[in-house]
RODO-2510 file (C-alpha; in nm, 4 decimals, decimal comma):
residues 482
     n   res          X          Y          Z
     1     x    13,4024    18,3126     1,5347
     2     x    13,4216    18,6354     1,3293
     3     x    13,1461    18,8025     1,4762
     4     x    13,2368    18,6744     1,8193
     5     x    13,6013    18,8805     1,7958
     6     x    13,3827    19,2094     1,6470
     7     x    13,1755    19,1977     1,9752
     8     x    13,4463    19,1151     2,1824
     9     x    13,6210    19,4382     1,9797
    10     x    13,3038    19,6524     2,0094
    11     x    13,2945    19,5318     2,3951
    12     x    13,6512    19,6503     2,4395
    13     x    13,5870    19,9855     2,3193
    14     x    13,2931    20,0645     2,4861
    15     x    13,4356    19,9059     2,8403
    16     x    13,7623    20,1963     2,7743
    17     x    13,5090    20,4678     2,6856
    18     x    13,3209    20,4038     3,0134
    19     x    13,5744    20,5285     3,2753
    20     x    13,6647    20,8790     3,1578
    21     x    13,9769    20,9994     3,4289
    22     x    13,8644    21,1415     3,7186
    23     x    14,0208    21,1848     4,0663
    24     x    13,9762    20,9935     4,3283
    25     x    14,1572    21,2131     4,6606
    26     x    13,8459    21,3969     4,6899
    27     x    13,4708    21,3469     4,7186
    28     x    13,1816    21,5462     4,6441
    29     x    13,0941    21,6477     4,9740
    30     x    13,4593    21,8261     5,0265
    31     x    13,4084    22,0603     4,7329
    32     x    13,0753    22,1353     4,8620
    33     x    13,2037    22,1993     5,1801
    34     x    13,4626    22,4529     5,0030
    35     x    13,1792    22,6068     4,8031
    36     x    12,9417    22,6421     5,0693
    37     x    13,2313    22,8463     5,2837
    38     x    13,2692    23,0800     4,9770
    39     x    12,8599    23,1129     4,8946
    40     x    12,9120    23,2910     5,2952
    41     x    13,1632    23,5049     5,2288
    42     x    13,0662    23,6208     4,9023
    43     x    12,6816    23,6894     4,9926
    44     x    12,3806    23,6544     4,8691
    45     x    12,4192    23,9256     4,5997
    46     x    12,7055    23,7808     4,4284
    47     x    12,8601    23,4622     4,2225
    48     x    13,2188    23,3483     4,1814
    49     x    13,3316    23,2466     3,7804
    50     x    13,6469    23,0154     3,8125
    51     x    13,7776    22,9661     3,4487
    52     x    14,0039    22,6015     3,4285
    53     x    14,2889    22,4835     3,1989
    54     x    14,2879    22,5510     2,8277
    55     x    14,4100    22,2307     2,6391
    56     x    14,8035    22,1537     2,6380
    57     x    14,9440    22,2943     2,3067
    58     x    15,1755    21,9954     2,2887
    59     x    15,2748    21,6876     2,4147
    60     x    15,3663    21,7607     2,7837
    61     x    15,1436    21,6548     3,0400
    62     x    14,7978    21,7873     3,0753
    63     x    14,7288    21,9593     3,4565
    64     x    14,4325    22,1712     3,5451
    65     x    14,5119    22,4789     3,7235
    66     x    14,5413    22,4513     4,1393
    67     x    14,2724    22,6602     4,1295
    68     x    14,0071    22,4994     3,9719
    69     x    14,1126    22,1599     4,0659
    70     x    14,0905    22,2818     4,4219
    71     x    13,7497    22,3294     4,3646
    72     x    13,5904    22,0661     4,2015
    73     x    13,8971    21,7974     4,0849
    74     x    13,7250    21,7988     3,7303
    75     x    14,0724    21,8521     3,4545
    76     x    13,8555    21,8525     3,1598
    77     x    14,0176    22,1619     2,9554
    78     x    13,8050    22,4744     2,8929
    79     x    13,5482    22,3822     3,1708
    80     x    13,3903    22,6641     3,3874
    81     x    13,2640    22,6805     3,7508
    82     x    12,9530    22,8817     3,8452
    83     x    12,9739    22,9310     4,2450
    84     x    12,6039    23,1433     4,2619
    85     x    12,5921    23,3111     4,6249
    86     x    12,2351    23,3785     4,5410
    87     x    12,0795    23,0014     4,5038
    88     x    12,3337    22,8602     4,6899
    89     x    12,4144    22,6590     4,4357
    90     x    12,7125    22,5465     4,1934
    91     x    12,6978    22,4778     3,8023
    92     x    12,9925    22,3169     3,6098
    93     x    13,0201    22,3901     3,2239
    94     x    13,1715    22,1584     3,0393
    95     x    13,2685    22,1409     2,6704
    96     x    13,0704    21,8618     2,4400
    97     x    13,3072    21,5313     2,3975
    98     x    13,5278    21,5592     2,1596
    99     x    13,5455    21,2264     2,0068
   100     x    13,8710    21,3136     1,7794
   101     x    14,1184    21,3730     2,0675
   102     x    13,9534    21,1012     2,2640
   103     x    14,0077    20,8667     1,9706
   104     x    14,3878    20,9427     2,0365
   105     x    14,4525    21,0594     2,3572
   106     x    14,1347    20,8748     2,5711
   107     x    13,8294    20,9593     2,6955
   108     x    13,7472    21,2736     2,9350
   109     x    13,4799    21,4010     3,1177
   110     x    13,2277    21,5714     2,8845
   111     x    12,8906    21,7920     2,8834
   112     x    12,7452    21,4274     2,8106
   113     x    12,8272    21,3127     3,0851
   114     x    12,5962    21,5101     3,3334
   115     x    12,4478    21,2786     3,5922
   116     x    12,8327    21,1382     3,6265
   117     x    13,0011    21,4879     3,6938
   118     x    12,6982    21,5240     3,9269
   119     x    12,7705    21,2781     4,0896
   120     x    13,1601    21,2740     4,1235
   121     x    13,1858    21,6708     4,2184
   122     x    12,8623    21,7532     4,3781
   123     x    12,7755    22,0126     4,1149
   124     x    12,3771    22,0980     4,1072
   125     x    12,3737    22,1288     3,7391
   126     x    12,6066    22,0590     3,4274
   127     x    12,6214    22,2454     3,0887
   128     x    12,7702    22,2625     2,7883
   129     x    13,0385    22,5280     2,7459
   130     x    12,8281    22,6900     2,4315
   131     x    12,5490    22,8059     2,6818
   132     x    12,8177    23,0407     2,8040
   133     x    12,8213    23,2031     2,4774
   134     x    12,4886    23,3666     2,4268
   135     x    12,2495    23,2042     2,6985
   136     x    12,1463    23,3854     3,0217
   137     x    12,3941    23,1664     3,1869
   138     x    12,3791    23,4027     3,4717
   139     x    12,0455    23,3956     3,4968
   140     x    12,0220    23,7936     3,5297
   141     x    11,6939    23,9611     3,6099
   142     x    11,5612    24,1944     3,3309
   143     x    11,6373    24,5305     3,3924
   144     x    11,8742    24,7174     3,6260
   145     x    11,9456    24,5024     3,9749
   146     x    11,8960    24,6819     4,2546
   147     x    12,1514    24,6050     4,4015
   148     x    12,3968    24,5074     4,1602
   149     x    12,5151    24,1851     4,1217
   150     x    12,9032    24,1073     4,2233
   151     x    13,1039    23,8734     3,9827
   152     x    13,4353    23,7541     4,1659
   153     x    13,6319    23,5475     3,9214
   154     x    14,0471    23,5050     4,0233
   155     x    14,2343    23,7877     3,9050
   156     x    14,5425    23,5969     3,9739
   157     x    14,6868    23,3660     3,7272
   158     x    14,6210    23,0099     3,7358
   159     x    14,9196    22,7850     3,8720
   160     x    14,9880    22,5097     3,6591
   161     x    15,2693    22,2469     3,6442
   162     x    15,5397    22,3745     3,8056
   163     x    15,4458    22,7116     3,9031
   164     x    15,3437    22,9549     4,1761
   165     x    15,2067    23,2297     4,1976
   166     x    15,4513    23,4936     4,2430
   167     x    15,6995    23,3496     3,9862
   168     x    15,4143    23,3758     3,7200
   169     x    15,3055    23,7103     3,7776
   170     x    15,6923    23,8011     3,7053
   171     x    15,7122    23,6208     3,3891
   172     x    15,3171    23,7545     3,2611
   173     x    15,4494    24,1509     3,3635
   174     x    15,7555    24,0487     3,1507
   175     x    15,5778    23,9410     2,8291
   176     x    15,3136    24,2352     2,8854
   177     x    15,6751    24,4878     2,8894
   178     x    15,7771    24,2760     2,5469
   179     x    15,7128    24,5398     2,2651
   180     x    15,7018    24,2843     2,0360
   181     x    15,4736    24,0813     2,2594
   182     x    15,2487    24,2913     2,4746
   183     x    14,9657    23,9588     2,5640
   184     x    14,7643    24,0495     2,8703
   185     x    14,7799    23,7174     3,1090
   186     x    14,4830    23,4991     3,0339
   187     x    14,3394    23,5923     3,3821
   188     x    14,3082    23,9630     3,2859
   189     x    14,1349    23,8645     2,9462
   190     x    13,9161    23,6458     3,0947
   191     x    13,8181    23,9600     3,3565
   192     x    13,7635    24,2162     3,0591
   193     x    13,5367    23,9797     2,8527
   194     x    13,3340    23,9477     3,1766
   195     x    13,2695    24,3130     3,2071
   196     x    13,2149    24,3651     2,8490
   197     x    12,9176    24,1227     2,8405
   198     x    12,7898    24,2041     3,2158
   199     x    12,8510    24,5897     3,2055
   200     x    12,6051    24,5934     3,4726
   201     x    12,8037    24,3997     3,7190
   202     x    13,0657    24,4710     3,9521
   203     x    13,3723    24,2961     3,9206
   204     x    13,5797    24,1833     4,2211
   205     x    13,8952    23,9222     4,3088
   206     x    13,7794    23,6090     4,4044
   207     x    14,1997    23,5225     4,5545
   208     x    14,1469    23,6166     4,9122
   209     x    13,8775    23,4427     4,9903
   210     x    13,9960    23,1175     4,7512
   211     x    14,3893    23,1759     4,9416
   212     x    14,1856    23,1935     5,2943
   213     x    14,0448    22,8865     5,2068
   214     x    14,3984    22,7134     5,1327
   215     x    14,6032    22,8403     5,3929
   216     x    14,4317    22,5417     5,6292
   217     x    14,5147    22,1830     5,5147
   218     x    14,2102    21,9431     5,5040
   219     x    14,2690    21,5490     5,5767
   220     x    14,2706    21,4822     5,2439
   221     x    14,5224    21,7137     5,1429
   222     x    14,7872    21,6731     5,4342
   223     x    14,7370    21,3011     5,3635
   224     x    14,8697    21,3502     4,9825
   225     x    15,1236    21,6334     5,1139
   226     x    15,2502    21,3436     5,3227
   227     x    15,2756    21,1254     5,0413
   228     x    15,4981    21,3536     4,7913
   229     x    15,7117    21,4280     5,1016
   230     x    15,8079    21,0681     5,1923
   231     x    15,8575    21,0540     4,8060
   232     x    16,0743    21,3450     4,7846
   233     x    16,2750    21,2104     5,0900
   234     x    16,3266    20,8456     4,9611
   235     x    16,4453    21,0422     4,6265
   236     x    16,7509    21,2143     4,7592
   237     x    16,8281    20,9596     4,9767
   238     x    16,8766    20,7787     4,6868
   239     x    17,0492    21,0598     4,5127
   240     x    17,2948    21,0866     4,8042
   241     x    17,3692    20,6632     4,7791
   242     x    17,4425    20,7677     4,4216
   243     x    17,7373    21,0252     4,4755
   244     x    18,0431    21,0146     4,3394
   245     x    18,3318    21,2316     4,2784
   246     x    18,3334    21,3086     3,9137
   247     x    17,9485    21,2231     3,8766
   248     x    17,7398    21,5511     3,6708
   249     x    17,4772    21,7188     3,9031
   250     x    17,2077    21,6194     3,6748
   251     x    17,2857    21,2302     3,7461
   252     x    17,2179    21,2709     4,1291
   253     x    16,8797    21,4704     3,9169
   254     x    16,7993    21,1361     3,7544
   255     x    16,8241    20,9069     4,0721
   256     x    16,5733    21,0984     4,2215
   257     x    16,2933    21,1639     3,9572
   258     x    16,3231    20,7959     3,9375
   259     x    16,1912    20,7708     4,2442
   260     x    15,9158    20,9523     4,1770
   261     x    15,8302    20,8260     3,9203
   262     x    15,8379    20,4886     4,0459
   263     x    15,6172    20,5998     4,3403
   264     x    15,3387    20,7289     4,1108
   265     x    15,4515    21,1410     4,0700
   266     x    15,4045    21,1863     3,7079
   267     x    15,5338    21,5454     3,7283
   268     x    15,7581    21,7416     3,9905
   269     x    15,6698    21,9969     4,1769
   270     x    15,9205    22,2608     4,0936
   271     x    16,2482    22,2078     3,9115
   272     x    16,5530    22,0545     4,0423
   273     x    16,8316    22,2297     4,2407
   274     x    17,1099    21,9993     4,2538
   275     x    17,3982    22,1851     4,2989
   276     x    17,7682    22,0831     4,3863
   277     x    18,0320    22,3258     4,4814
   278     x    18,0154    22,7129     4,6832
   279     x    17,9531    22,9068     4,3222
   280     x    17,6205    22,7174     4,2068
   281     x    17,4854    22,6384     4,5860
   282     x    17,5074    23,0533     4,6529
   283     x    17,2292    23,0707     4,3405
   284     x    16,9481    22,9825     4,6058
   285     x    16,7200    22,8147     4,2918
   286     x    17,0202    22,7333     4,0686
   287     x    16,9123    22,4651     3,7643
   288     x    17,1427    22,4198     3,4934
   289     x    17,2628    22,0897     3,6996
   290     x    17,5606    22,0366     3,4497
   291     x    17,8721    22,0579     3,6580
   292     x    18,0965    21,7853     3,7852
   293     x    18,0752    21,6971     4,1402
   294     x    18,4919    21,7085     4,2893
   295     x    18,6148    21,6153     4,5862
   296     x    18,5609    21,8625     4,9177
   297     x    18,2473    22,0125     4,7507
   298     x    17,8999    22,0254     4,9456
   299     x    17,5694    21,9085     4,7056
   300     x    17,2691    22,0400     4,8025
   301     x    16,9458    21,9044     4,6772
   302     x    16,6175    22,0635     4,6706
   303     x    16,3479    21,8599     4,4665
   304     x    16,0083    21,7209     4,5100
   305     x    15,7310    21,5478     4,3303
   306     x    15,4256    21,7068     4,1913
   307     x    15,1703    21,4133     4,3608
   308     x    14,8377    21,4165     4,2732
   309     x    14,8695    21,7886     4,2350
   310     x    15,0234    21,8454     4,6123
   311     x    15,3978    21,8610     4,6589
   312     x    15,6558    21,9519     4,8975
   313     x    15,9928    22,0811     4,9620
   314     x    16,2729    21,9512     5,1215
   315     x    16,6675    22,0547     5,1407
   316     x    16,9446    21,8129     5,2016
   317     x    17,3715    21,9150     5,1801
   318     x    17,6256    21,6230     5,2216
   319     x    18,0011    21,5790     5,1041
   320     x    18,0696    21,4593     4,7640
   321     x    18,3736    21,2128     4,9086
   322     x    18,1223    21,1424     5,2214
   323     x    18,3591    21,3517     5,4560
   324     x    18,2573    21,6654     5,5715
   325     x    18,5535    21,9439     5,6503
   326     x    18,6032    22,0532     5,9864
   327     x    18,4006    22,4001     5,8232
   328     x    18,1455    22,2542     5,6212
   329     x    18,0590    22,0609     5,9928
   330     x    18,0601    22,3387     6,2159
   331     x    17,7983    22,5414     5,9733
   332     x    17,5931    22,2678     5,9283
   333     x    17,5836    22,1657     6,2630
   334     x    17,4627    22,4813     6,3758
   335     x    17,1948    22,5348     6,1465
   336     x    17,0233    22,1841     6,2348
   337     x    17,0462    22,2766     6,5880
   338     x    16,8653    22,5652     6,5128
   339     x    16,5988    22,3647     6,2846
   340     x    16,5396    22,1246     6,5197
   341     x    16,5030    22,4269     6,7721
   342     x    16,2369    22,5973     6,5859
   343     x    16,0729    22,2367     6,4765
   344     x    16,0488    22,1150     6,8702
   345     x    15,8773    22,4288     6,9641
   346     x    15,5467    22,4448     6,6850
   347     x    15,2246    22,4543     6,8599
   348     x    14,8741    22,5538     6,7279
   349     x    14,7944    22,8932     6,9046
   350     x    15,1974    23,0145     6,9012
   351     x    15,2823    23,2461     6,6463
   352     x    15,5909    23,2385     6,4091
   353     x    15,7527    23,4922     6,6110
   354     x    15,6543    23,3310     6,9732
   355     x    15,8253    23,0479     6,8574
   356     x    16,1504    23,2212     6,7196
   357     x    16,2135    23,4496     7,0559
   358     x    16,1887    23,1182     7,2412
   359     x    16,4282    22,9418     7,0384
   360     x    16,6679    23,2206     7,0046
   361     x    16,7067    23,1816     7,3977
   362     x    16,7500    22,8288     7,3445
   363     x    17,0159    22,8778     7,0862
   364     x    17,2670    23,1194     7,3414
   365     x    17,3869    22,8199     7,5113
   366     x    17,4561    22,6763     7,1467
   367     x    17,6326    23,0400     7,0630
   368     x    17,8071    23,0070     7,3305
   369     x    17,9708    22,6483     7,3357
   370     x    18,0025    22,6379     6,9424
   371     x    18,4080    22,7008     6,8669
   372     x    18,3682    22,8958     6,5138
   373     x    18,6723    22,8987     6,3093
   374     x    18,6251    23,1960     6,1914
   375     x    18,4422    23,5393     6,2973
   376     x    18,2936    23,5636     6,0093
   377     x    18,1005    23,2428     6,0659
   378     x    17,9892    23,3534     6,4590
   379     x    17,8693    23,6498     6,3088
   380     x    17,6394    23,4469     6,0331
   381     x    17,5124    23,2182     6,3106
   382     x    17,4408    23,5318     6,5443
   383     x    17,2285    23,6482     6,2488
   384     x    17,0447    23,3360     6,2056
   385     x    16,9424    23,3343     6,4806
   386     x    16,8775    23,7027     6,5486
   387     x    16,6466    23,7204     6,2372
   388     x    16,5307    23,3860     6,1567
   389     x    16,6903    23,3493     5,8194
   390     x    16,3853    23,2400     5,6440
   391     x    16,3086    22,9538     5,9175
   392     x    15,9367    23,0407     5,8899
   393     x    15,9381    23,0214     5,5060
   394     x    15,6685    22,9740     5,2535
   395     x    15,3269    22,7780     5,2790
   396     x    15,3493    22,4534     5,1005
   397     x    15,0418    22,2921     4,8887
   398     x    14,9391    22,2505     4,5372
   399     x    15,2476    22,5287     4,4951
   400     x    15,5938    22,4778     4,6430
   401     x    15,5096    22,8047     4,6924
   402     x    15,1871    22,8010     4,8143
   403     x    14,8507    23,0452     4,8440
   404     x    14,6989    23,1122     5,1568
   405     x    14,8868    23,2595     5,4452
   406     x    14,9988    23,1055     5,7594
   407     x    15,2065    23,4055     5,9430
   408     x    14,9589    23,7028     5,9985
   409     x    14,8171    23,5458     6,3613
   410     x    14,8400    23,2437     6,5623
   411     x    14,9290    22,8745     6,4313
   412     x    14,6062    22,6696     6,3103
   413     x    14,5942    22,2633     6,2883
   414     x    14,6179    22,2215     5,9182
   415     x    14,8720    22,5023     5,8307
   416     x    15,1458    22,3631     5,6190
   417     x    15,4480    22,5430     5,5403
   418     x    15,8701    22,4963     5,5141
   419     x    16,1022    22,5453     5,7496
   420     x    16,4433    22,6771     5,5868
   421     x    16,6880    22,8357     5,8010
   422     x    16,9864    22,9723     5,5668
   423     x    17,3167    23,0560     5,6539
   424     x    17,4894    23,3382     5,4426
   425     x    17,8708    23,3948     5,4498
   426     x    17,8642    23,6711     5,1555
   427     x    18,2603    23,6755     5,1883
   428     x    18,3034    23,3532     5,0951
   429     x    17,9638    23,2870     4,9095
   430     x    17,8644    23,0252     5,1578
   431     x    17,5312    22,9093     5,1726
   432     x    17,4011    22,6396     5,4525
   433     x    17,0621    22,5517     5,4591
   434     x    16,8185    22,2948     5,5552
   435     x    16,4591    22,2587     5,4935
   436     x    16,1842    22,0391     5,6231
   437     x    15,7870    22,0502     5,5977
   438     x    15,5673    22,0471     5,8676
   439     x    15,2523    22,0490     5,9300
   440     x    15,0416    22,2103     6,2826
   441     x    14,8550    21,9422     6,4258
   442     x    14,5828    21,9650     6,7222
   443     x    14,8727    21,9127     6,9670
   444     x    15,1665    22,0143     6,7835
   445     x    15,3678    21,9327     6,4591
   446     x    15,4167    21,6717     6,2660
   447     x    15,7554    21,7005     6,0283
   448     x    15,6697    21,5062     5,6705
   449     x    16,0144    21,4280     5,6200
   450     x    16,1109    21,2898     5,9997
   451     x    16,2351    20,9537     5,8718
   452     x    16,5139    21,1599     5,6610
   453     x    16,8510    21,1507     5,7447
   454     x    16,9575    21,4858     5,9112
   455     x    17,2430    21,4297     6,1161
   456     x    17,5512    21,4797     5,9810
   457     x    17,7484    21,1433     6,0706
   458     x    17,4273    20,9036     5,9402
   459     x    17,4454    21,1335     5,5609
   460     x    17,8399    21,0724     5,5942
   461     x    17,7895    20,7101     5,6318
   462     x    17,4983    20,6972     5,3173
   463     x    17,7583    20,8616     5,0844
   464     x    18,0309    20,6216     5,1871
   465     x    17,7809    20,3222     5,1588
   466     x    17,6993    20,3682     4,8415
   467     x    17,4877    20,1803     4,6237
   468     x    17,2568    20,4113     4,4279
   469     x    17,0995    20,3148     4,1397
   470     x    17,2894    20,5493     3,8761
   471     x    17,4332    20,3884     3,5624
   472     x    17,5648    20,6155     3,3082
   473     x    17,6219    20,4605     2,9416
   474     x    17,9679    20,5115     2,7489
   475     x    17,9179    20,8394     2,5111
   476     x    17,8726    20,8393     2,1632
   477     x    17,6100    20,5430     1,9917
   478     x    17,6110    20,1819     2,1354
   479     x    17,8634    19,9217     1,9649
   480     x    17,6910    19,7881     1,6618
   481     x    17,5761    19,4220     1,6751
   482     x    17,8055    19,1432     1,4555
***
């Protein structure tokens, strides 16, 4: 009996260390596909160096950067991807197994595990990390090339949890200012430590062709888009069956990340904006999410789920008492009119600004007919109109704000962006907005989020319905037990 529960043990172990995490969204042959569209533009006379993740220096959830799970799906930290324009052909390096950390924290993909990582990413050949460190991992001719060889490695940083692009190049500028900080990003190091050791070599931005590349939605990835945004919908849905004057903000915050979490998002895809009242809705990405929600205020909501590293984002405002004011309705109104004008009219082959010029003259009938209680408020919805208000907004992906262009030429089956018209009334710090995504299909659009409430009578009747999930304990510790 003893030495049948030691090889039941031993069985046990060895079953766990068998199925190191890997994703399962993507096959091989689509990261080939991605590399083989880069080995064309790049050339024969060049290579692309993507560098991944480093490990998490904590306890928060390991993510590999967009980037390099983009282009092979491997989240291994401190792995490598040779894309080599001149064989054709890709290498991963990948650090030896670490049997510590996988003693505590499970097994990962490892240089050991070659013919699997073959296998699951398409890669031609696997190698340890160390290679990197004084081996010809290059494979350079002796001598000077004739002509030189190109080395495009992202010059951009790496989005991880979280983060875009923009927003990170702010915050690295800001620690490179610091006096007392001064780090150069980790992109930029990366970059100098390749043209130390290949002085030889030209160094070049591997982001525009890598952003080219994202701007156009694959199967795969619109399906998982489509996931996180009927996840993000069913989560303020359920944060608007939870509201209740005198709730906090970050209560309506907790009915929806339980939704997510529920539905398999282990992470979100950008930080909550739940904001009640005109002072913390005018802060367009407010976040504190502390204040009390009172009777006659708006809440707007503007959260999604990080899903399998694809995300979305999605805008919702509806009464606190499940009422809206004669105002709050005739600003509202207007601006879903004006969605669902822009929405109706997406076709591949139209451009953003086909698209707005044709519902602008659908909207003068609207203008026209629309009693506005104030001036102030015909002049914001003139200037919606006019100018869009942000109704072609971002591209959304991996990022909430995503890489990769959509608005420089004609529409493309497979862009996926957000559209966000936004009302301003500066006067009286009024800020309307909704926001949908959508993605171009080969006939015309498909909206992610179609199946969420929009209209303003159905989000009335949610709020007075009721029945969210919220329960809020007494404060201070629980009764002690007799």
């Amino acid at each position: 009996m003893r030495y049948f529960v030691l090889f039941a043990l031993a069985a046990l172990t060895l079953l766990g260390q068998a199925q190191p995490w890997y994703q399962t969204d993507f096959p091989a042959e689509e990261f080939r596909a991605r590399w083989t569209q880069l080995y064309d533009k790049m050339g024969n006379q060049a290579v692309a160096v993507v560098q991944g993740v480093a490990m998490t220096p904590g306890f928060s959830m390991p993510r590999q950067t967009n980037e390099f799970y983009y282009l092979c799906g491997l989240e291994t930290p401190h792995s490598y991807l040779l894309i080599d324009g001149r064989s054709r052909k890709t290498t991963l390096f990948v650090p030896p197994r670490n049997t510590r950390l996988e003693a505590s924290e499970g097994r990962v993909l490892a240089a050991e595990d070659a013919s699997q990582l073959k296998a699951l990413t398409g890669a031609d050949e696997v190698r340890e990390t160390e290679l990197m460190r004084t081996g010809n991992w290059l494979s350079l001719p002796e001598g000077r090339q004739q002509p030189p060889l190109t080395i495009y490695t992202l010059l951009t940083p790496g989005e991880g949890s979280a983060q875009s692009r923009n927003e990170l190049v702010v915050a690295n500028n800001a620690i490179l200012n610091d006096a007392w900080d001064a780090r150069i990003p980790r992109e930029m190091q990366f970059a100098s430590m390749l043209m130390t050791r290949f002085p030889r070599a030209k160094l070049a931005d591997l982001t525009p062709m890598l952003d080219e590349l994202r701007s156009v939605k694959s199967t795969r990835e619109i399906s998982l888009i489509r996931r996180a945004s009927q996840i993000a919908g069913q989560g303020i849905l359920e944060a608007m069956k939870s509201t209740k004057s005198g709730m906090n903000e970050y209560e309506l915050d907790a009915a929806a990340r339980y939704v997510f979490l529920v539905n398999g998002a282990r992470l979100e895809g950008y930080r909550s904006i739940t904001a009640a009242g005109t002072a913390n809705i005018w802060n367009a990405h407010y976040y504190r999410n502390m204040s009390k929600l009172d009777n006659g205020q708006l809440v707007l909501m503007d959260f999604a789920p990080d899903y399998r590293y694809y995300t979305s984002d999605i805008t919702r405002m509806w009464p606190v008492n499940g009422k809206y004011s004669p105002q709050q309705r005739e600003l509202l109104q207007f601006v879903l009119e004006y969605r669902n004008a822009i929405i109706q009219r997406i076709r591949p082959g139209l451009t953003a600004k086909q698209i707005m010029d044709d519902a602008k003259v659908a909207m003068e009938p609207v203008l026209v007919r629309t009693k506005f209680s104030k001036p102030a408020y015909a002049t914001a919805a003139r200037e919606l109109v006019e100018r869009g208000g942000g109704v072609f907004s971002h591209p959304v992906g991996m990022a909430v704000h995503d890489d990769g262009p959509y608005g420089g030429g004609p529409l493309k089956p497979g862009h996926v962006f957000s559209i966000d018209p936004q009302l301003r009334v500066p006067a009286e710090n009024l800020y309307i907005r909704y926001e949908d995504v959508v993605v171009v299909t080969e006939s015309g659009v498909e909206n992610f989020t179609d199946f969420l409430v929009s209209e303003l009578d159905a989000m009335e009747k949610i709020v007075q319905t009721g029945g969210g999930m919220v329960q809020k304990f007494p404060s201070g510790p629980p009764p002690m037990k007799k």
